[in-house]
N, C-alpha and C positions, 0 to 999 in steps of 0.2 A: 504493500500500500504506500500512497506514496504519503511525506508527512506534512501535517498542514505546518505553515510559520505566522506568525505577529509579524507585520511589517509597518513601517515607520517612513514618511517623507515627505518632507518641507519643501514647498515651492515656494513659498514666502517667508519672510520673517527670521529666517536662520541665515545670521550676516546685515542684519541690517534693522533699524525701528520702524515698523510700520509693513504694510501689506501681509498680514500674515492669513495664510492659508497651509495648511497641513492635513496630511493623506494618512490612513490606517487601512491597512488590509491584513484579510486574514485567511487563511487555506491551503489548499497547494499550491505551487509553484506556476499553475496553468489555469489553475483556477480561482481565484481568488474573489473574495466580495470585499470591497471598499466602503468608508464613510471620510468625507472631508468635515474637519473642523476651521471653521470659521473663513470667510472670505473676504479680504479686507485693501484697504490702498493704503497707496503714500503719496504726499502732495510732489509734484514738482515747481524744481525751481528756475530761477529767468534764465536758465541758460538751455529750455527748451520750450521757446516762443510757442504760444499757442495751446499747449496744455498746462490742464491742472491735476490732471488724477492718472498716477499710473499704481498699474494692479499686478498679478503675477499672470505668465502667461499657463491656461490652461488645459493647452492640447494636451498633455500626458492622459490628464484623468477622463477627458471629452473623449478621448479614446476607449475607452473602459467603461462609459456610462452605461451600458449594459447591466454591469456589475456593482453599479452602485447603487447602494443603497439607502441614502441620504447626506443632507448636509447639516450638522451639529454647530448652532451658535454658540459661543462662550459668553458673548456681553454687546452693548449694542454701539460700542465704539467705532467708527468710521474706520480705522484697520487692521479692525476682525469683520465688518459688514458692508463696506462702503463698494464694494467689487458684486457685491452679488446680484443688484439688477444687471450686469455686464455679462456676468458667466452663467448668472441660472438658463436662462433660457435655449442653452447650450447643452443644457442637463437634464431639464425638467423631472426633476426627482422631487422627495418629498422633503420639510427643511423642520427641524426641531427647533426652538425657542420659549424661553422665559417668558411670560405678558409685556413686560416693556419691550424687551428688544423685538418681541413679533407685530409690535404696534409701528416700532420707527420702521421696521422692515414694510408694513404693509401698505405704510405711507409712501415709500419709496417707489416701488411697484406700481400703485395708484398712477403717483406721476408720471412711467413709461405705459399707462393705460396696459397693464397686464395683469390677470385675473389671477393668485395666487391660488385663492381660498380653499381648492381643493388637493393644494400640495404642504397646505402650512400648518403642521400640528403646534398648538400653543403648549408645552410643559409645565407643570404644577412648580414651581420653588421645592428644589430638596427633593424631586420624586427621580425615577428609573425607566427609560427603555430601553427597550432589545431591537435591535438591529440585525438579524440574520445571527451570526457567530459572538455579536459585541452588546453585550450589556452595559447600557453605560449609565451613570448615577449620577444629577446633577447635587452639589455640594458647592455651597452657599459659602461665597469669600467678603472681602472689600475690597472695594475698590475704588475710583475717583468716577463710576459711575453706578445708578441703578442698576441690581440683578447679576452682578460678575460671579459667573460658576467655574468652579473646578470640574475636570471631568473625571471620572473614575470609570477605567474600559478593562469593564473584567470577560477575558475568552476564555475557552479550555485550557488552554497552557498559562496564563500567569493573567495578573491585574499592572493596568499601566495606568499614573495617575497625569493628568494633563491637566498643570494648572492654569491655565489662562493669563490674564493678567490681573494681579493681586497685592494686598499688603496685609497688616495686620493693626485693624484701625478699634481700638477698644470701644471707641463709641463714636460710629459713624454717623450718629443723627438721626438718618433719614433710610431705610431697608433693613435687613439681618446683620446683626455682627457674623463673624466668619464662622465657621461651624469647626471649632475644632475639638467636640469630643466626635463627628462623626471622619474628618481626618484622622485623629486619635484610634477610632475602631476601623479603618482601614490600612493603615499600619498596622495594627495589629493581626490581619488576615493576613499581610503581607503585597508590598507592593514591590514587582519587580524591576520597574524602570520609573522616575521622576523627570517628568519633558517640563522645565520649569522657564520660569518668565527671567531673565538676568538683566534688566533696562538700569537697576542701582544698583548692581555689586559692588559698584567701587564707594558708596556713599556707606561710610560705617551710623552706628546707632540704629534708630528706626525713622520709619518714612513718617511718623506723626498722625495726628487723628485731626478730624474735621472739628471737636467741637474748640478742637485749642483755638482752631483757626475764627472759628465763631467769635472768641470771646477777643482775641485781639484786634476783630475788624471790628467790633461793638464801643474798643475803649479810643480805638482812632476815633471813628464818626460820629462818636457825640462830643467830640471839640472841633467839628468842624461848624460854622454858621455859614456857609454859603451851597452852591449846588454842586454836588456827590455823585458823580458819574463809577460806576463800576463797571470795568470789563472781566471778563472770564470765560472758560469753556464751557457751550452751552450745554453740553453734556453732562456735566458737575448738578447735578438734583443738588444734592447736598449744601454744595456752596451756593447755590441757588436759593436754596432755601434759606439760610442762615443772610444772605441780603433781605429777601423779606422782614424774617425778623428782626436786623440789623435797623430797618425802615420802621416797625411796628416800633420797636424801644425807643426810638431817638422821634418820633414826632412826622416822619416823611413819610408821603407820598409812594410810591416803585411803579416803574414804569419801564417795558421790557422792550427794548430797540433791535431791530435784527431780527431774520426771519425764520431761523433757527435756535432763537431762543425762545420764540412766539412755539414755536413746532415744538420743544422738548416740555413746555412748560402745559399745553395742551396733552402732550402723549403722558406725561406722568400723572397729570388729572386723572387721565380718565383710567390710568394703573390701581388709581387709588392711593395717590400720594399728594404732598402737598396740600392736606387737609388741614382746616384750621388759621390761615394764614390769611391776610389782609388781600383784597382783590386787588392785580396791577390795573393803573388805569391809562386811558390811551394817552397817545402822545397829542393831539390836539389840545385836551384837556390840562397835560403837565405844563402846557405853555403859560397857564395863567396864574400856576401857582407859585408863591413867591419862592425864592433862592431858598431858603431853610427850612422849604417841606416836600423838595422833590431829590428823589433818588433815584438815576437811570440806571439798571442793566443792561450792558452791550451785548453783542459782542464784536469781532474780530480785538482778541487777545494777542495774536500773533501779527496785528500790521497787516492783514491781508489787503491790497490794493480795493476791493469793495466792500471789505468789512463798515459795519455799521461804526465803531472807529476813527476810521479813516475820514469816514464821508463826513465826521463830526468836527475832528476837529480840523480840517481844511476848510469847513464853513460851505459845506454842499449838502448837507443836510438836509432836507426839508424842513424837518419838525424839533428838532435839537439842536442846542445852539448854549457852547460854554464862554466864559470870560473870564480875564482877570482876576485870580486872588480863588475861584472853586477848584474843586479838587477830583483829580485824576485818580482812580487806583487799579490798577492792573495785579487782579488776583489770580495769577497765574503763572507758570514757569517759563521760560524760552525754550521753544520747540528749539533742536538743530537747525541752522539752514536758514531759521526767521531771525539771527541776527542785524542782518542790517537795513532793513525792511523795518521792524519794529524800532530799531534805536532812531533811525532818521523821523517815525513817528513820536516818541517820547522827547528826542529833542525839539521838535517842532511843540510839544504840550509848555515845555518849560521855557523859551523866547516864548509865549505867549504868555508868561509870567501865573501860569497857571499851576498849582501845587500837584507834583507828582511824588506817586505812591506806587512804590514796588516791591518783588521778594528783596533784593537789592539794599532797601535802608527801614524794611517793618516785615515783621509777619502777619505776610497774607495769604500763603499758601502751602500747600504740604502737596507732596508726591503720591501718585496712587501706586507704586509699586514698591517692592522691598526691600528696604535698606540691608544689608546683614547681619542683623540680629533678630529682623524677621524672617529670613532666609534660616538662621539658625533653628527657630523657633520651628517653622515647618519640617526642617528634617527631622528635627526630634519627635514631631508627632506620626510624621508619616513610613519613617526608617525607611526609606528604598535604599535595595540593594543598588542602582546604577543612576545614575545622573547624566538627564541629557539638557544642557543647556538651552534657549531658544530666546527669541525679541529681545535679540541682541544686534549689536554691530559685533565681528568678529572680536574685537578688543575687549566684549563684554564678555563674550561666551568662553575668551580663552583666561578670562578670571575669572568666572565663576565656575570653571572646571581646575583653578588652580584653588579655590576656595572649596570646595567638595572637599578636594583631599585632605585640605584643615580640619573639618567635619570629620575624618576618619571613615570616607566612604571614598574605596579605593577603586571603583570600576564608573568609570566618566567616558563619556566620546563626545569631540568636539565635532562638529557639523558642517555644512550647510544647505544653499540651498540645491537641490535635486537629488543629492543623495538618498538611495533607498538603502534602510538600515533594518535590517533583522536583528527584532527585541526578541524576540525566544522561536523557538529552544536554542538555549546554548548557555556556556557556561556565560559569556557577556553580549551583549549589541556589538553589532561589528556591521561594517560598512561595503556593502555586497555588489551593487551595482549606481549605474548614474541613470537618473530620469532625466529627459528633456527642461530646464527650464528656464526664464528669462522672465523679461518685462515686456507688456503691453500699456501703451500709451494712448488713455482717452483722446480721440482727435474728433473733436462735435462729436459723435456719437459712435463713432466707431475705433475699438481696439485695431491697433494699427505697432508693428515692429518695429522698434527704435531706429533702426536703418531703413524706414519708411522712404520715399520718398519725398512725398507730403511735408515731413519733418526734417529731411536737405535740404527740400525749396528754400523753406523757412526762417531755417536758419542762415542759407544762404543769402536771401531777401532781407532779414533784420542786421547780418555784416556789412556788406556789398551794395543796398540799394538797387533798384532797377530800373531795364532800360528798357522800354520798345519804342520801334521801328515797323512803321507802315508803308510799304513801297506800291504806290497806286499804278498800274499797269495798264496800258490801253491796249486798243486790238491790234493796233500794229508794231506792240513793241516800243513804245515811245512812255518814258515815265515822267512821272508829275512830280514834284519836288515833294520829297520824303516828309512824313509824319512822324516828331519823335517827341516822344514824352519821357518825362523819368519821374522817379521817388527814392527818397534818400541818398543822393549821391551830392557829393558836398562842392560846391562851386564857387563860392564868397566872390559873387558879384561877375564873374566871367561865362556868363549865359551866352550872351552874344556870340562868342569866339569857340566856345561847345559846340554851339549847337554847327553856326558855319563848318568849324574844321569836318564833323560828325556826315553834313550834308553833300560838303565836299568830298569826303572820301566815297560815300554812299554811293555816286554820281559818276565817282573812278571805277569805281569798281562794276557796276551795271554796265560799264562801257566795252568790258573784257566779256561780256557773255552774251549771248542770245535769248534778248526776252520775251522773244516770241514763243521758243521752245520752253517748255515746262518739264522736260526731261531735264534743264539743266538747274533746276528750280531750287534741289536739295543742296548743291554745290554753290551756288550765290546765297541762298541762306547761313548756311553754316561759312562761306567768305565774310558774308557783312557782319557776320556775330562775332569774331571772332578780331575784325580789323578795328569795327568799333568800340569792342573791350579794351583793344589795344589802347587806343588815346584814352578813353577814360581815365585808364591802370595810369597814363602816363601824365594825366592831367593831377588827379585826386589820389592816388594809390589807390583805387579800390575796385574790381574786378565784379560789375554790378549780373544778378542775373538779367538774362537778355533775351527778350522774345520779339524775329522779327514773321512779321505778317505781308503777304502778296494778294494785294486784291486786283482783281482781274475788271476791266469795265471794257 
């Protein structure tokens, strides 16, 4: 007979923060049934014009849908969920989820008008299903959103636990604290491999709790007397909640700017949270009320060019509008990569002599994943034999496999992404073969290969600038003085003598050919593209793309 195996593979997420998707299979060798956990992005940045969202690319598993047998949400963070209007309907399989994260999802859906509802089982908090060979147990964490499970995937051969992403927050406010006598009782049945979150190995202590964060944004804002703008992730329930309250205690107003903050604050409604709390009221209404009773929620925390943000404090706004002496506070961390994007945002808050608030010079924020003495804390309860690191950058996964073996847990493998890894049988995980994988780049609506072309043009158009050239032809061959437009090509004032030299050669060159024949059409095309790049290059440095056109009259 032949034997079945646990197998193991990451097409996202392992090497890097963000996009994470991860494969389980279980069987034999030929035969195998699947489940994907979580399908998620990662933003890009300006050095690939034209997109914002890339995901993992998913031909491996689209190969295999046959054999699969659903998709397993962890939480309903953009990259563990943000890919899945992209790839489900590539799969259309069935998709498990908690109540919040099946609401953000269904919302999602909605918007591509795709009918989910008879592929989307909602899962109870804390309950179990089976999946062909894989029972899996969702187990109640914290995190810096509503609903983050651990997964617990027990097969014939061993239990594998997949934490998602997690911390250990004693009182997170606002959902379950973590479950750890029921990590406690699966440890103790025995777990044979831990696929763990590594994003703060390197940050010793713990990642901190929400209500700490509560009570020092309560002792800022009531010495503030003027208007209290807060930004944050709009995914944070939690921190969400504790601005409300922040607003109930001190006398203000709240009022929720962005349209994703509008979106998370309706989906946790109707979960059944944020009970109890003072109604935000609209932004027309926040106009009339005086400076020391209105408190905004943004968002765009990270500087995003149309975050609500941005639009604020450039003064494009519609409905919001800050001044001199109120106060800024950005409760939130710096993503990688939002460096300079956000700081050209925050110095623009302060030359507007406006009081800014960051992690920087207050506590206002805490981490949703785990420092290493929360990392401590879970191996103790969970004791896996092997550690596989994961939602990491390589840098994080090859310390927190140098950090395992501090823990005195000697069998670790480091990763990443496409490798398929057989978790049992055997005495350890070991690294067996390579799955196909890469990135796929949202372009308007379609995934599209980073060597796209689409995404050459692009870049080559936001370097280079472009040129076309319109050669108007008549029937007997006799041409009419060229049409030439450009964009982005740099000329400080020498238009004139461009466009001449440009027309002049155009005119040379038509002279060597026969424009009556159109056999020789492709050959003066590719002559004039290539002459006129020439002077460009020689004019500006810069080697614009180039489209010329023949119209025939």
């Amino acid at each position: 007979m032949k034997k079945d195996e646990l197998v193991f593979c990451p097409l996202g997420g392992s090497g890097e923060i963000g996009m994470n998707m991860n494969l389980y299979a279980y069987g034999p060798k030929d035969n195998q049934k699947w489940i994907i956990v979580d399908m998620g992005v990662t933003f890009a940045d300006d050095s690939i014009p034209g997109i914002d969202l890339i995901f993992p690319d998913p031909g491996f598993i689209i190969d295999k849908k046959e054999d699969l047998l659903g998709v397993v949400l962890t939480h309903a963070h953009e990259d563990h969920i943000g890919s899945i209007v992209h790839v489900w309907p590539n799969l259309k399989c069935k998709i498990f989820a908690t109540p919040f994260t099946a609401q953000l999802i269904q919302e999602k859906f909605k918007e591509k008008k795709i009918d989910i509802t008879k592929f989307l089982n909602i899962v109870p908090l804390n309950s179990k299903i089976k999946l062909g060979p894989f029972e899996i147990d969702f187990v109640t964490l914290t995190h810096s959103i509503l609903e983050p499970n651990g997964l617990s995937i027990t097969t014939p051969l061993g239990t594998i636990l997949h934490t998602g992403d997690w911390k250990i927050d004693p009182n997170p406010l606002i959902g379950g604290s973590i479950d750890e006598k029921k990590l406690k009782e699966i440890g103790d049945k025995g777990v044979s491999v831990m696929i763990c979150d590594s994003t703060n190995v390197f940050s010793p202590g713990r990642a901190g709790s929400e209500s700490d964060v509560r009570d020092s944004l309560l002792k800022i804002m009531e010495t503030k007397t003027k208007r209290i703008l807060v930004t944050s992730f709009a995914s944070n329930v939690a921190r969400m909640e504790t601005i409300f309250y922040c607003a109930s205690k001190t006398g203000r107003s709240i009022c929720l700017v962005g349209r994703s903050m509008q979106r998370i604050y309706k989906a946790a409604k109707k979960c059944g949270y944020l009970g109890n709390l003072i109604e935000p009221i609209e932004l027309k209404d926040a106009k009339n009320l005086s400076k020391n009773k209105i408190l905004y929620l943004a968002t765009g925390s990270q500087g995003e060019p149309m975050g609500a943000m941005n639009r604020i404090i450039n003064d494009i706004h519609p409905d919001v509008f800050i001044e001199e002496d109120d106060c800024v506070i950005f409760s939130s961390k710096i993503i990688p990569g939002n460096e300079k994007k956000l700081y050209f945002l925050q110095n623009l808050i302060v030359r507007k002599n406006i009081e800014l608030i960051t992690e920087e010079n207050a506590f206002v924020h805490v981490s949703g994943h785990p420092n290493r003495e929360d990392l401590k804390d879970m191996y103790k309860w969970v004791k896996p034999k092997c550690i596989i690191p994961v939602h990491g950058e390589h840098r994080h996964m090859r310390e927190h496999v140098n950090f395992a073996k501090e823990m005195q847990i000697s069998k670790t493998l480091l990763i990443e992404n496409g490798d398929i890894v057989k978790l049992l049988p055997g005495a350890e995980p070991k690294i067996i073969d390579k799955a196909p994988s890469g990135r796929l780049y949202l372009d308007g609506n379609l995934g599209v290969d980073a060597d796209s072309q689409s995404i050459k043009d692009r870049k080559n158009l936001s370097i280079n600038g472009y040129l076309e050239i319109t050669l108007i032809v008549s029937n007997n061959g006799k041409i009419k003085k060229p049409v030439i437009s450009y964009k982005g090509i740099p000329l400080n004032g020498e238009i004139e003598t461009f466009i001449f030299d440009m027309e002049d050669e155009i005119i040379n060159i038509c002279r060597t050919f026969s424009l009556e024949s159109k056999n020789q059409e492709k050959n003066l095309i590719e002559t004039i593209k290539q002459n006129c790049r020439k002077i460009v290059k020689e004019k500006t440095g810069k080697k614009p793309f180039t489209n010329i056109n023949i119209a025939r009259i």
